[in-house]
N, C-alpha and C positions, 0 to 999 in steps of 0.2 A: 131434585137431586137423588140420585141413586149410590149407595155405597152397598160396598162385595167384602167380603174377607170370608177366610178356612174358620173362624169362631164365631158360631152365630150367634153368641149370649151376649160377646163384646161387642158385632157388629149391628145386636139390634137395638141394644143399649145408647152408642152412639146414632144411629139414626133418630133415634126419640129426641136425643138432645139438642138435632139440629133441623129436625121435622123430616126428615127423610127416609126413605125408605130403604127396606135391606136385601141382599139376595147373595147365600151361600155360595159358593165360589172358589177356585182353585188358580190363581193366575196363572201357575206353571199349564195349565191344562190349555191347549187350543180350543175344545169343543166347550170349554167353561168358559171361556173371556169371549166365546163366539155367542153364546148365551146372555152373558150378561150384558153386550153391546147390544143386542136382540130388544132384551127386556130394557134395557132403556131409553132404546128409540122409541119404543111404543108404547111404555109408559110417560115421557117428559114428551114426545114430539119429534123427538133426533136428539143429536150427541150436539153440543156446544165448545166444553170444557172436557177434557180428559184429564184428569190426577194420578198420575204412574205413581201411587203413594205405599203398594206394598212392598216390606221389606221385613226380611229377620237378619239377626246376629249370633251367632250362637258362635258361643268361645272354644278353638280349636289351636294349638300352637302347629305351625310347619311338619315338626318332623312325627305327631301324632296325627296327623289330618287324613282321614279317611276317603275314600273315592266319594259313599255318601254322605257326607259333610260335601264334599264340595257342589254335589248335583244338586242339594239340598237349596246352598244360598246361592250357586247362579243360577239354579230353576224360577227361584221365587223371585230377585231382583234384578237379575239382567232377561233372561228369558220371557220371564212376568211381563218386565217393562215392554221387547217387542212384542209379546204373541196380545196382547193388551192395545194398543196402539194400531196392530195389522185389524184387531174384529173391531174397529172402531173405526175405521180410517173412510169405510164408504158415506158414514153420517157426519162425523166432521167435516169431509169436502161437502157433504148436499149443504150444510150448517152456511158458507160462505165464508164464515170467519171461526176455522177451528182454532182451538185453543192446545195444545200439547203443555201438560206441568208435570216435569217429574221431578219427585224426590231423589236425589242422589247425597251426597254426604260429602264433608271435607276429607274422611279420611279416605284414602285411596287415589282421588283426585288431586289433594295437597297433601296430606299428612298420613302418618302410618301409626298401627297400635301392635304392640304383641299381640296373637292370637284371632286377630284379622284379615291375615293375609287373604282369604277367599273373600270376607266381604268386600274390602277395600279393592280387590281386584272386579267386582260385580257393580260396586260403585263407579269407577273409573271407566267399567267399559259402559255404562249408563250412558256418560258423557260422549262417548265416540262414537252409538248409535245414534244419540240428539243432533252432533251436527250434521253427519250427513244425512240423513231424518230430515233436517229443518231445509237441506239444500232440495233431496227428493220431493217434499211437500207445499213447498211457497209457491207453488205454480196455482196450487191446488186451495192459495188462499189460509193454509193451515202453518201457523209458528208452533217451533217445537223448543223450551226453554227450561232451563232446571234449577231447582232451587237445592243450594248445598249447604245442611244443619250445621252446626256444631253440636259441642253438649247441650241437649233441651231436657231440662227435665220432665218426663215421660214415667208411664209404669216401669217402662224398657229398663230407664237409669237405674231408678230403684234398687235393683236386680243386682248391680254392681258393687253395691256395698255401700257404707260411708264415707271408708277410708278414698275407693275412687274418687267421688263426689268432690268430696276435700280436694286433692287434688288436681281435680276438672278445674274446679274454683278456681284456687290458688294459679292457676295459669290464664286465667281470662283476663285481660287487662279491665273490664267493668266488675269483675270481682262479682260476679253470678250465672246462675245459669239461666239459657235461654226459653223463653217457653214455646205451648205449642202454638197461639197468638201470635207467635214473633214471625214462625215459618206462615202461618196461614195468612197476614198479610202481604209478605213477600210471591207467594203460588197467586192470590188476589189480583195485584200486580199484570203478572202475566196475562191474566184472564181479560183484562181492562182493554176497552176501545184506545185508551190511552197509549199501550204495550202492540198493539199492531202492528208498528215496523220493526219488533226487535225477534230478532229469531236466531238460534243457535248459540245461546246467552246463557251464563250463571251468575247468580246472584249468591255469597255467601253472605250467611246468617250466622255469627258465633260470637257477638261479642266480644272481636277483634282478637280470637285466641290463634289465629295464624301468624301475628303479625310477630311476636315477638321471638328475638334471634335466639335467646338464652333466658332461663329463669331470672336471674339477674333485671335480665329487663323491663319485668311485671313489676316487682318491687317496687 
């Protein structure tokens, strides 16, 4: 297993944790995700699995939202996720049975937050690259499938306060928040000989906080 990220302290930290290896990295960059596809055919033997798993958030409301703010989060999560998948694409086909997982999110796809609008828009177009993604690639033996979070708790959440948290809660009809276990069996999923005939698919993970029409109905 190979993992990338722009932090190399958090990135090498997590590789220790799950015996993997690390390599600094830019997904918004072509000539970096064409690197790190490189380094990891040649260090594992080819690509098997790809995890389209980087993403930031950073709180911007509509009528403040800067040009970089915007280049910012669809560089990293929509742009990330193709230029990611394009320097990956000739070792998944040699693979036979590639694997495409990407993170995408409920909000944007289904749900909206103040001060999201450019995430939620990076989220959503995730999804619109996947399916025709998954229709381009099947020929080629390669599913392409997304897993979409709710609230998990994350360093990310942290970030947000209490007060959010609390009310993350209070809207989940399991009355907690999800972890990051909860997505990394659902991406799992995907990756499985089991998961071979599903392709252009999302799986949401939240806890059931979509489902309800009105606060009243968590209650």
């Amino acid at each position: 297993m190979l993992i990338t990220g722009r932090d190399e302290e958090a990135g090498q930290a997590a590789a220790r944790e799950v015996g993997a290896a690390f390599i600094a990295a830019d997904v918004a960059s072509k000539a970096d995700c064409a690197r790190v596809a490189d380094t990891a055919a040649s260090q594992l033997g080819g690509i098997d699995v790809l995890c389209a798993n980087a993403g930031i958030f950073p709180d911007a409301r509509l009528a403040d939202m800067t040009e970089a703010d915007i280049d910012q989060v669809l560089g990293t999560n929509l742009k990330g996720t193709i230029l990611t998948v394009q320097a990956c694409l000739p070792h998944l086909a040699a693979s036979g049975r590639g694997r495409v997982i990407i993170t995408s999110s409920i909000t944007g796809p289904i749900t909206g937050y103040p001060g999201w609008t450019h995430y939620g828009a990076s989220k959503a177009g995730q999804l619109g690259f996947m399916r025709t993604a998954a229709i381009e690639l099947a020929a080629s033996g390669i599913t392409v499938n997304a897993v979409l979070p709710g609230n998990i708790a994350t360093e990310g959440l942290d970030t947000m306060g209490a007060d959010y948290q609390a009310g993350m809660i209070a809207a989940i009809p399991m009355r907690k928040l999800g972890s990051v276990d909860d997505i990394g069996y659902a991406a799992l999923f995907f990756a499985t000989d089991e998961a071979a005939y599903i392709t252009g698919q999302t799986i949401v993970v939240d806890g059931g906080q979509v489902l309800p029409e009105s606060p009243e109905a968590v209650g």
